[in-house]
Each structure stands twice: as C-alpha cells, then as structure tokens.
C-alpha positions as YAML, in Angstrom:
chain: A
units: angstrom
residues:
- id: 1
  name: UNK
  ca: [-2.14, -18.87, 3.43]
- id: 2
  name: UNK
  ca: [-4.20, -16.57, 4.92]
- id: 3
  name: UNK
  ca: [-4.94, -16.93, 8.58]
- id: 4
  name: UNK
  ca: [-9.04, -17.75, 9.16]
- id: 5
  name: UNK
  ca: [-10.56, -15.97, 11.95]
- id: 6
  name: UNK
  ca: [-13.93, -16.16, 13.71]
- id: 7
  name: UNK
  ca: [-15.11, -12.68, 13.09]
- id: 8
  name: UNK
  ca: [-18.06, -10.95, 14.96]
- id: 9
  name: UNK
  ca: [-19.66, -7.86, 13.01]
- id: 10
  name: UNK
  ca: [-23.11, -6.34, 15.00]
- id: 11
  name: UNK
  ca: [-25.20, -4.31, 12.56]
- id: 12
  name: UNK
  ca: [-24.49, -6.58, 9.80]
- id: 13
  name: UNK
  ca: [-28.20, -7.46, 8.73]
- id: 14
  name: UNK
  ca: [-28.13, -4.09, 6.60]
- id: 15
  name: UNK
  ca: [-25.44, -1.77, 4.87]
- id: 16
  name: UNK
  ca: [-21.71, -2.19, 4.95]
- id: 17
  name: UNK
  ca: [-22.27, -4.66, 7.85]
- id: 18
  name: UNK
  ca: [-24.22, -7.46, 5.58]
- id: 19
  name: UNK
  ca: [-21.63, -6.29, 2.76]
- id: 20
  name: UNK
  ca: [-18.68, -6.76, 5.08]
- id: 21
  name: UNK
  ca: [-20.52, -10.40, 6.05]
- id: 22
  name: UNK
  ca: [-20.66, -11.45, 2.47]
- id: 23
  name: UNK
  ca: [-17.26, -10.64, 2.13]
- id: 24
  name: UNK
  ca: [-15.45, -11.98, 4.68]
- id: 25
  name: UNK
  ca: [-17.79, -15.50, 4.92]
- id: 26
  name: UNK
  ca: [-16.10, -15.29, 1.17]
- id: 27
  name: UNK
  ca: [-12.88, -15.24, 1.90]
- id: 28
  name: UNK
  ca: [-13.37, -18.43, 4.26]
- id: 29
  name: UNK
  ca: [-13.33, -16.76, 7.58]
- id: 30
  name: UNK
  ca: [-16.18, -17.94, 10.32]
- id: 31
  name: UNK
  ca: [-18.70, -15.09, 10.92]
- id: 32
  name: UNK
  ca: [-20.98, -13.91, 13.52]
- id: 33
  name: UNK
  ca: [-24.05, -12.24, 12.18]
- id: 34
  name: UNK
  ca: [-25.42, -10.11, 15.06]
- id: 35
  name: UNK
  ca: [-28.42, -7.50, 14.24]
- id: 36
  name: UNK
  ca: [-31.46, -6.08, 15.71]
- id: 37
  name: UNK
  ca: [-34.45, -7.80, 13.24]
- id: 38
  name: UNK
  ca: [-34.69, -12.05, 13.34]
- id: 39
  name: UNK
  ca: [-35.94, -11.92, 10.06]
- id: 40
  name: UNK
  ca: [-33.65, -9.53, 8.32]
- id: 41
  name: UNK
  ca: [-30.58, -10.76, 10.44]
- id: 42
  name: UNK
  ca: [-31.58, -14.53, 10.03]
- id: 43
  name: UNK
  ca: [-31.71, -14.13, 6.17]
- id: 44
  name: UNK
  ca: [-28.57, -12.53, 5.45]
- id: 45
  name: UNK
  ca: [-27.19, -15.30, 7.21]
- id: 46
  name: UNK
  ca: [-29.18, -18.19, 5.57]
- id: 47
  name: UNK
  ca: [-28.12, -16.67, 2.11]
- id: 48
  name: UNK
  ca: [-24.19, -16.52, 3.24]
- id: 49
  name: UNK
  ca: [-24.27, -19.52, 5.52]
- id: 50
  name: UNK
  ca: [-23.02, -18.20, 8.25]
- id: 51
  name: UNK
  ca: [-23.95, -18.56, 12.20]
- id: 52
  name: UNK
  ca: [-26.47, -15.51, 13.70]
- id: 53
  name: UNK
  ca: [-27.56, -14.09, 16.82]
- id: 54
  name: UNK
  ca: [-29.99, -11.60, 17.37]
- id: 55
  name: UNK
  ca: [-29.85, -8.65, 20.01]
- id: 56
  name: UNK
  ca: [-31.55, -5.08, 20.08]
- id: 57
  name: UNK
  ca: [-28.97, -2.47, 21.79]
- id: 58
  name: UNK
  ca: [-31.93, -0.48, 22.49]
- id: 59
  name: UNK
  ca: [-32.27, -3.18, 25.42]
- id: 60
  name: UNK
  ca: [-28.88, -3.85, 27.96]
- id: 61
  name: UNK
  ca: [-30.07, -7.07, 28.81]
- id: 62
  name: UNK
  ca: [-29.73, -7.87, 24.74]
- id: 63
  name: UNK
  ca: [-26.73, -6.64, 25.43]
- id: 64
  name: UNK
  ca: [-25.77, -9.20, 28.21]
- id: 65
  name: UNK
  ca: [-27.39, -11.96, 26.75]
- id: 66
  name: UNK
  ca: [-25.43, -12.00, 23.75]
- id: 67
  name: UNK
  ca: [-22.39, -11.66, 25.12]
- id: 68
  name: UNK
  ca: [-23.36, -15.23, 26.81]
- id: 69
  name: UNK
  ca: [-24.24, -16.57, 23.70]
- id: 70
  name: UNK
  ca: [-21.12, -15.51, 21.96]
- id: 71
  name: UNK
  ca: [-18.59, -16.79, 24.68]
- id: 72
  name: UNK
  ca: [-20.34, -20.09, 24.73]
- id: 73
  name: UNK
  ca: [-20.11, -20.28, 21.00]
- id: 74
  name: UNK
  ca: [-16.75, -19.08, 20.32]
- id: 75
  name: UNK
  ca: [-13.28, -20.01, 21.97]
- id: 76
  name: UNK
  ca: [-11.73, -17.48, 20.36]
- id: 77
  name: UNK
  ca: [-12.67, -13.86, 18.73]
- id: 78
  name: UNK
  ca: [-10.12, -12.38, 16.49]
- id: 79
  name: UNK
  ca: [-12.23, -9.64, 15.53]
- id: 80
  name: UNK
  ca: [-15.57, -7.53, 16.85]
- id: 81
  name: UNK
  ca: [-16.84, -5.42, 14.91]
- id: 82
  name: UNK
  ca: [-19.09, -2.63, 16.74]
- id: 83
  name: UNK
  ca: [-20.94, -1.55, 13.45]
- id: 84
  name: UNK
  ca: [-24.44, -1.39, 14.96]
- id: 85
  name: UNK
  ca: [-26.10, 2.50, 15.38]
- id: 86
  name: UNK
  ca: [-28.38, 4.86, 14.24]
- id: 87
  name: UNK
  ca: [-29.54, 7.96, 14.06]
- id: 88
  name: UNK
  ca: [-32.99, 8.82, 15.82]
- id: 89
  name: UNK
  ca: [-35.56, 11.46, 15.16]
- id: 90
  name: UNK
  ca: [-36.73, 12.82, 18.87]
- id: 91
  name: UNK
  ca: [-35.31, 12.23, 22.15]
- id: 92
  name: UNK
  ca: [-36.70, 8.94, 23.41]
- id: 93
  name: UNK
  ca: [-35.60, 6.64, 26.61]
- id: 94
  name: UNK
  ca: [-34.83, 3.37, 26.35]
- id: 95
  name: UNK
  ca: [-35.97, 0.82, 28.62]
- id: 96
  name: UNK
  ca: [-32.92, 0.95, 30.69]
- id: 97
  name: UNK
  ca: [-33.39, 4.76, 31.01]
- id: 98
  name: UNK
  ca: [-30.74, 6.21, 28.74]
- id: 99
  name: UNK
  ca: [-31.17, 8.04, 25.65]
- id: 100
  name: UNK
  ca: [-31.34, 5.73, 22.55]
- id: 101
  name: UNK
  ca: [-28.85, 7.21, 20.69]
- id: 102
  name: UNK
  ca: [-26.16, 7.00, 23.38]
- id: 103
  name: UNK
  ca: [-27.00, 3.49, 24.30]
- id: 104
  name: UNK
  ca: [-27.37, 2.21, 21.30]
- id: 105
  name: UNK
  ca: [-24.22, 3.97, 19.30]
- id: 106
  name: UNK
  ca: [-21.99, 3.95, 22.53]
- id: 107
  name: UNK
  ca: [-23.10, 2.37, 25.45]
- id: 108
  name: UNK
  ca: [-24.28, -1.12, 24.46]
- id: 109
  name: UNK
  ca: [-21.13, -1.50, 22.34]
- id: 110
  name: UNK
  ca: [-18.82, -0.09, 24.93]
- id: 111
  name: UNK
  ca: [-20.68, -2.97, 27.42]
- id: 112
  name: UNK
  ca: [-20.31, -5.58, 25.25]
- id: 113
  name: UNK
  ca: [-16.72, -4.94, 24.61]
- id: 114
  name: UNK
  ca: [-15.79, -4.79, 28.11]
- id: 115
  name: UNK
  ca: [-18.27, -8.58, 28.58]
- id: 116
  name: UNK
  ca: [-16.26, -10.28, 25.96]
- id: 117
  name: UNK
  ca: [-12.73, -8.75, 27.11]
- id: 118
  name: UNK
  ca: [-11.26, -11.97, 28.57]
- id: 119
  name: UNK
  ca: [-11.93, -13.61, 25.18]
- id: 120
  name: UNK
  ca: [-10.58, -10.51, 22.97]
- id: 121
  name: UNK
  ca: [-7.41, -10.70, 25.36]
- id: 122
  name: UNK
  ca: [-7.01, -14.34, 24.76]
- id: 123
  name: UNK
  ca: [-6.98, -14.38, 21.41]
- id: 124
  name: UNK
  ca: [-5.35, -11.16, 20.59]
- id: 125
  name: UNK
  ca: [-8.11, -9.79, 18.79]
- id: 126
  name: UNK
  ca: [-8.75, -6.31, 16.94]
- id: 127
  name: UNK
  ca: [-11.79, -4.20, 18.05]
- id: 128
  name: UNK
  ca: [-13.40, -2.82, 14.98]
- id: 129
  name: UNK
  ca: [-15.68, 1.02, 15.38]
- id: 130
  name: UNK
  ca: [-17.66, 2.56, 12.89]
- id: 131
  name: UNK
  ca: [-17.66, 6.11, 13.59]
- id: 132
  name: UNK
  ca: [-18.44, 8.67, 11.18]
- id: 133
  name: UNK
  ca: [-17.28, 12.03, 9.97]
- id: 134
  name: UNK
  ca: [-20.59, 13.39, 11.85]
- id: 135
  name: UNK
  ca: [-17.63, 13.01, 14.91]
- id: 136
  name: UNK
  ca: [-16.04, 16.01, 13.25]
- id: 137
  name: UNK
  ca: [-18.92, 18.22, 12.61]
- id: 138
  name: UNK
  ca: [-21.73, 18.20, 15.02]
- id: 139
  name: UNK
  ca: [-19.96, 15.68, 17.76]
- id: 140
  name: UNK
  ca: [-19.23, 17.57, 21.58]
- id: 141
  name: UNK
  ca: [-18.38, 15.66, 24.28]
- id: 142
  name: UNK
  ca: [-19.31, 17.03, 27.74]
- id: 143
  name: UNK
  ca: [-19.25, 14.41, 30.43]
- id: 144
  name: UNK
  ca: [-21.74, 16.62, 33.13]
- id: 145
  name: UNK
  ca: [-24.58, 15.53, 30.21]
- id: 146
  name: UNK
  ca: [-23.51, 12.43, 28.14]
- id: 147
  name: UNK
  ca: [-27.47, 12.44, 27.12]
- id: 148
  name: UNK
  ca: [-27.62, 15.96, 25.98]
- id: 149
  name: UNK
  ca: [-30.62, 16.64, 28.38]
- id: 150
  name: UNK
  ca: [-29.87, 20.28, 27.78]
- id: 151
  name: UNK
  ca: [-29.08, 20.73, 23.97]
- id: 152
  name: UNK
  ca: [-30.69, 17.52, 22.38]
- id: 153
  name: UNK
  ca: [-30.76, 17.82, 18.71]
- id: 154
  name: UNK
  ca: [-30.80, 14.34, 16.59]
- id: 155
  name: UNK
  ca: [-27.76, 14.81, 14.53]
- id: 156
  name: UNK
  ca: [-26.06, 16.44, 17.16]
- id: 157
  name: UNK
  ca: [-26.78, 13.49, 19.54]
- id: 158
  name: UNK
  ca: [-25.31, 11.31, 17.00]
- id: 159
  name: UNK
  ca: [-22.22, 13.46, 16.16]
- id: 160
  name: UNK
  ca: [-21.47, 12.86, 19.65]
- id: 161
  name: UNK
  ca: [-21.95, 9.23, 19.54]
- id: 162
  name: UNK
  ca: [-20.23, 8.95, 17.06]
- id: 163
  name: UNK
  ca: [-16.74, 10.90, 18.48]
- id: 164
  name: UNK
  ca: [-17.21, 8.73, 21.50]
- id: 165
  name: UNK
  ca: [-16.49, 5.52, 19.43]
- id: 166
  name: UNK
  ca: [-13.42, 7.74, 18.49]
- id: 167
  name: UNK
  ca: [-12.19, 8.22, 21.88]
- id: 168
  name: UNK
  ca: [-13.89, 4.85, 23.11]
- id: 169
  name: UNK
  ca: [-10.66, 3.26, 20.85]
- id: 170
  name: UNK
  ca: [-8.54, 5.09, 22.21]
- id: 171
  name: UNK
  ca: [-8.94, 4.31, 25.49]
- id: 172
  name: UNK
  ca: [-9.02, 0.95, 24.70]
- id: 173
  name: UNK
  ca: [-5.97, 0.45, 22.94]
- id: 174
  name: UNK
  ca: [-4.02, 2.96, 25.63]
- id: 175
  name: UNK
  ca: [-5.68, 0.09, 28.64]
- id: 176
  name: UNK
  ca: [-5.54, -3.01, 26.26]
- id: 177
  name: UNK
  ca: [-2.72, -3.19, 23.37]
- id: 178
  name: UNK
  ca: [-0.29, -4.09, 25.79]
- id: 179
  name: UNK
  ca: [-2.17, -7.17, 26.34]
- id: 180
  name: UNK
  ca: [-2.47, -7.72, 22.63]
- id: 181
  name: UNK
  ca: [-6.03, -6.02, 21.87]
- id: 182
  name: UNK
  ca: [-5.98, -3.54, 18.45]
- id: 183
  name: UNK
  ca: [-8.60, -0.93, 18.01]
- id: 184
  name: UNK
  ca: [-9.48, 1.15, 15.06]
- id: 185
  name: UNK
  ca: [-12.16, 3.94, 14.38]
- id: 186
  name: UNK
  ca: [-13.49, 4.39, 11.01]
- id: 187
  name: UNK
  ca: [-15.80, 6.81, 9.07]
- id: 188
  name: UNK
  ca: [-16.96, 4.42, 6.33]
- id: 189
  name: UNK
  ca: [-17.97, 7.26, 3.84]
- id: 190
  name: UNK
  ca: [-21.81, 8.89, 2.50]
- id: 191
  name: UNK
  ca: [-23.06, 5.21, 1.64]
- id: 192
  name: UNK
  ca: [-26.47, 4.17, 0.50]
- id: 193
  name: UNK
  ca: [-27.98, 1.95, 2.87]
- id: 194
  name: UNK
  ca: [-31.10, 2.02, 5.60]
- id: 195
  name: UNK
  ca: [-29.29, 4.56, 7.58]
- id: 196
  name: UNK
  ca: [-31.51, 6.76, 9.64]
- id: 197
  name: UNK
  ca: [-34.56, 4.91, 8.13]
- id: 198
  name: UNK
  ca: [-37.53, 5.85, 10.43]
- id: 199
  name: UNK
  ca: [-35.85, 8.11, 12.70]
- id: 200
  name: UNK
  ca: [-37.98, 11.33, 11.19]
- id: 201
  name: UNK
  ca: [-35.09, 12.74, 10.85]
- id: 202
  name: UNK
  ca: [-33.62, 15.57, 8.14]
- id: 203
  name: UNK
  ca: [-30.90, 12.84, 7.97]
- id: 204
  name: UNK
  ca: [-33.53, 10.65, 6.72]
- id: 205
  name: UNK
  ca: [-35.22, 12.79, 4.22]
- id: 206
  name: UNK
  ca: [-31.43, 13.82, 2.75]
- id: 207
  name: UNK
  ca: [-30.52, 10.01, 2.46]
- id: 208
  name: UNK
  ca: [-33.69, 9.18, 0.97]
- id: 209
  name: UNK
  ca: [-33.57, 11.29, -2.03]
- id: 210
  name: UNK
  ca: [-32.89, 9.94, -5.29]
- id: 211
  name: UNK
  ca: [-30.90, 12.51, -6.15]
- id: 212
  name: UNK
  ca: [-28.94, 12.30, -3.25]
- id: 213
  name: UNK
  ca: [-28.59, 8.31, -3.36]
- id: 214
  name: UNK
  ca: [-26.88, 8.69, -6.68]
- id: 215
  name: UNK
  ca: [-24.11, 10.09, -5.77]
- id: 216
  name: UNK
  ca: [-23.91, 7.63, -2.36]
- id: 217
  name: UNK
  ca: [-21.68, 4.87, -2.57]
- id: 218
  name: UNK
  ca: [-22.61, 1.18, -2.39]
- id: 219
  name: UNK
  ca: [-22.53, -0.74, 0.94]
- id: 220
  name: UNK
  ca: [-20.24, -3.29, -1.23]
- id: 221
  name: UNK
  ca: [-17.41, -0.05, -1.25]
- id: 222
  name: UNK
  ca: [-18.46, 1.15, 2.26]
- id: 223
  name: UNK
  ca: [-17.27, -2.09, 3.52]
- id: 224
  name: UNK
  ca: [-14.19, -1.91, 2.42]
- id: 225
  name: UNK
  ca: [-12.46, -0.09, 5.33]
- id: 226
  name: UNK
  ca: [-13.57, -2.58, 7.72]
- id: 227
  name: UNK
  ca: [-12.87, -5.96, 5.74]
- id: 228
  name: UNK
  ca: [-9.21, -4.30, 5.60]
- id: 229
  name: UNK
  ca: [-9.03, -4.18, 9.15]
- id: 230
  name: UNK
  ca: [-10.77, -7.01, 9.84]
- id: 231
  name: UNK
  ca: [-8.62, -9.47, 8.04]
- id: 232
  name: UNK
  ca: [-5.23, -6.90, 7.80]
- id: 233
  name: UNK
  ca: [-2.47, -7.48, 10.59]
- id: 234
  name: UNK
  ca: [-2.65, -4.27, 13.10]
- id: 235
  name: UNK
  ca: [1.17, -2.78, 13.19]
- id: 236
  name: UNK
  ca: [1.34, -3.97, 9.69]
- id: 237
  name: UNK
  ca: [-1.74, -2.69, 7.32]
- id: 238
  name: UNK
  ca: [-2.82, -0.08, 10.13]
- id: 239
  name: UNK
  ca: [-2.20, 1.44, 13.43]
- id: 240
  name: UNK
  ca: [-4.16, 0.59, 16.65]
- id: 241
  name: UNK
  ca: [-5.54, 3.54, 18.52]
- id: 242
  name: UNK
  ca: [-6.22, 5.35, 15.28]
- id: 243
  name: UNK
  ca: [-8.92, 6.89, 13.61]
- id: 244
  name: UNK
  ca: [-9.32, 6.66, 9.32]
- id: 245
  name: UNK
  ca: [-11.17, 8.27, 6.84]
- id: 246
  name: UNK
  ca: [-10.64, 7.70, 3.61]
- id: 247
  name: UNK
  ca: [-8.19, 4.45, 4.61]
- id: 248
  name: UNK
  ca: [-5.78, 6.41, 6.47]
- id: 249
  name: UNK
  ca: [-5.60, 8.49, 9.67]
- id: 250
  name: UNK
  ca: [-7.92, 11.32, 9.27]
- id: 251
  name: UNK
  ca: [-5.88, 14.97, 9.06]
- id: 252
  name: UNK
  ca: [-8.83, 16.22, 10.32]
- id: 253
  name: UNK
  ca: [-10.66, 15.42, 13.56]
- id: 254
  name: UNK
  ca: [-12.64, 17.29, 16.56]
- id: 255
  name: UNK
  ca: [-10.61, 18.97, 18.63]
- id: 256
  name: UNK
  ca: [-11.94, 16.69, 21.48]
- id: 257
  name: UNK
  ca: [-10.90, 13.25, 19.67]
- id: 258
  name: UNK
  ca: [-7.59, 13.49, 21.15]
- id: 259
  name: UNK
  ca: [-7.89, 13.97, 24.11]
- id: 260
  name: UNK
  ca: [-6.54, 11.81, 26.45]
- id: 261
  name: UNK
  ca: [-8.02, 12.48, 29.62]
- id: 262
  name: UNK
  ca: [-11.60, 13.05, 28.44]
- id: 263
  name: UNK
  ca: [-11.11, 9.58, 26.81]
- id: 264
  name: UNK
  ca: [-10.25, 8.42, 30.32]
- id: 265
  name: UNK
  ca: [-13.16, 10.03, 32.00]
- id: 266
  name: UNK
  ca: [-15.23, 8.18, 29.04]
- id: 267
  name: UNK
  ca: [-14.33, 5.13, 30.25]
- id: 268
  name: UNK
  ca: [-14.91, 5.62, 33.66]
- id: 269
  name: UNK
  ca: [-18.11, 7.37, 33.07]
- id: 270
  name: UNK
  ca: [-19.80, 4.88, 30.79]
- id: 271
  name: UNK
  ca: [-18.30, 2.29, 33.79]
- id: 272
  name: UNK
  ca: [-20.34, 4.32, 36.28]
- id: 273
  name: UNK
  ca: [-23.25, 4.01, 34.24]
- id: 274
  name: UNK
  ca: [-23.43, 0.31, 33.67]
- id: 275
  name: UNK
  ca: [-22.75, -0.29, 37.11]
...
C-alpha cells in the first residue's frame, strides 16, 4: 500500500503545480495548496478538496508567515515542492529591496526551505525544485552581482534563477541527506500554462502564440516529473542531489551547475542576505 504523505507544492494555483495538486490529492495523499492569488489558489483547492494557504514571494514576510502557518498545520512534511517563479519583463525591486526575479525564483524558496528545515529533517522529507533548461542556456552565476545590476536582461535574470535552484539542491543534499533530506532539480519541459503572463516579456509573446502553444505540452504531462518524485522513494526511483530533464539526469548542464564551491558560496550568500 502506498505510503500517504502530506505534500506541500507552492505555485500550484496554475500550470504543472495545480496539475501536480490534482494528481497527487488523487492518489490519496494530503496536499498543501500554496500560491500567490486567494482567488485562483482558493479555487483549485475548493475543486480538489484540499487545504490552501496563500503567500506572494514577491514579499519575505509572505515568506515567513507561511512558514508559521505550515508548521502549525503540519507535524510532518514529506515533501515541498518549490514550484513557484516567473519570469519578469523589466528590472523591478521588491519591497524587501531585491530584484523580483531573484527573490521570487530563488530567494523566497531558498528562505522558506531553510524555516521549515527542522520539520523536513524530522520527517525525512524530499525537497522538490523546478528549474528549467533556461539554467543551461542563458543562466551565469556570479556571486559579486546575484541581481545582475550590471547585465540585467529578463531571460537572462531568469536563466540564472533558474541554475541557482540547480545548485541550491545541491547544496542541500551535500549539508542535509545525511540527516535524511532528498533534493531533486527538474526542468519540467516547454509546457502550456500562464508562464511569463504579464511580464512584457519576448518570453511572453513566444508562449502566447497559437502556433507556438500547439506544439507545448499540457500542464497534466508537465507534472509528471514532479508527481514521480514526489510520491517515488529517493535512492530507489531517483537520486538526491541530481538534476533531470527528460526523467533522468540531464547529459547536459551549465558548466557552473556543478560546481561545488560556488554552490557553497550560494548558500552562504543567500544566508547573508536574509540575515
């Protein structure tokens, strides 16, 4: 019998994260529903039946807050999924004074990670990324200028973002799995969803063409990578540390995604930061 586990998936009022929702709320396990917009997040989980909680990582104290909320709520977390991010279409600060797209693709799951770690510990729970093959192609990591104050470019910014969740697992499996925490990086694939909706971005006018769209999968296949990790057995259906495309460790990465000791500095960077 398959075990049940009290799985937490951010992003999931949209996309592969509602799909994932559906899926696993399916399958019997108790879900989290954690997104940005009460009404959108609230629905998908009045039509599932599943609990919610509403936080915008454009906003730390969000952030904090439902971390409370979740630790009050759940003795145990067997899985969080960091699924929330975006794209965004000009360089814009966020109330805490950090560029959106590394707070809200990086730093607000990297904080909320590290505000639930006692719990994840406890219950020996997998840590969930989606990254994107964006890592690979635009993504550079320098940690002088985490914010790209000197080369900011939208999909550029997000590349980055997006190779920091790759080295963000990393780091956290090489400080955690000994203590029974899995983590796994994934690029779910071109899917057709509200990605980079109202960022004014050429992301957004590629992803909203028809023509395009058609050949985009569904958020129903997107999901499938993370439902696999989600309810698979790390060691067993897939290795902790690593990074998948296509359902198995990518052959190709960035250059930067392994290595170790920018990882490290990462870590201790977006530490800094927070602090």
């Amino acid at each position: 019998m398959q075990q049940v586990k009290t799985i937490v998936i951010t992003g999931a009022s949209d996309g592969i994260g509602a799909a994932a929702a559906r899926r696993l709320h399916r399958t019997g396990h108790r879900v989290v529903v954690v997104g940005r917009s009460p009404e959108k997040t609230g629905a998908i989980a009045r039509e599932i039946g599943a609990e919610s909680q509403v936080a915008d990582f454009a906003r730390l104290d969000d952030v904090r807050g439902l971390a409370a909320e979740l630790l009050a709520a759940c003795p145990r977390i067997d899985v969080l999924a960091n699924n929330a991010g975006g794209i965004f279409g000009s360089r814009t600060s966020t109330v805490d004074g950090f560029e959106q797209t590394f707070q809200v693709n990086h730093l607000a799951p990297f904080l909320l990670t590290r505000l639930l770690m006692d719990r994840l510990v406890a219950s020996g729970a997998s840590v969930i990324q989606t990254s994107s093959v964006g890592a690979r192609l635009t993504g550079r990591v320098d940690l002088d200028d985490l914010q790209h104050e000197r080369d900011f470019g939208a999909v550029r910014a997000y590349g980055t973002t997006k190779l920091e969740n790759i080295l963000f697992t990393a780091e956290l499996h090489r400080r955690y799995h000994a203590r029974g925490v899995s983590a796994a990086a994934f690029h779910p694939g071109s899917v057709a969803s509200g990605f980079g909706s109202g960022s004014g971005s050429f992301v957004q006018h590629v992803m909203g063409s028809p023509v395009v769209r058609a050949f985009l999968a569904s958020p129903e296949k997107g999901c499938e990578q993370l439902v696999r990790f989600a309810e698979g057995t790390p060691g067993v259906d897939w290795e902790s540390g690593a990074y998948y495309e296509k359902g198995r460790p990518a052959r190709r990465t960035n250059p930067q995604a392994g290595d170790a000791a920018l990882a490290r500095g990462l870590w201790e960077r977006s530490e800094d930061l927070l602090a």
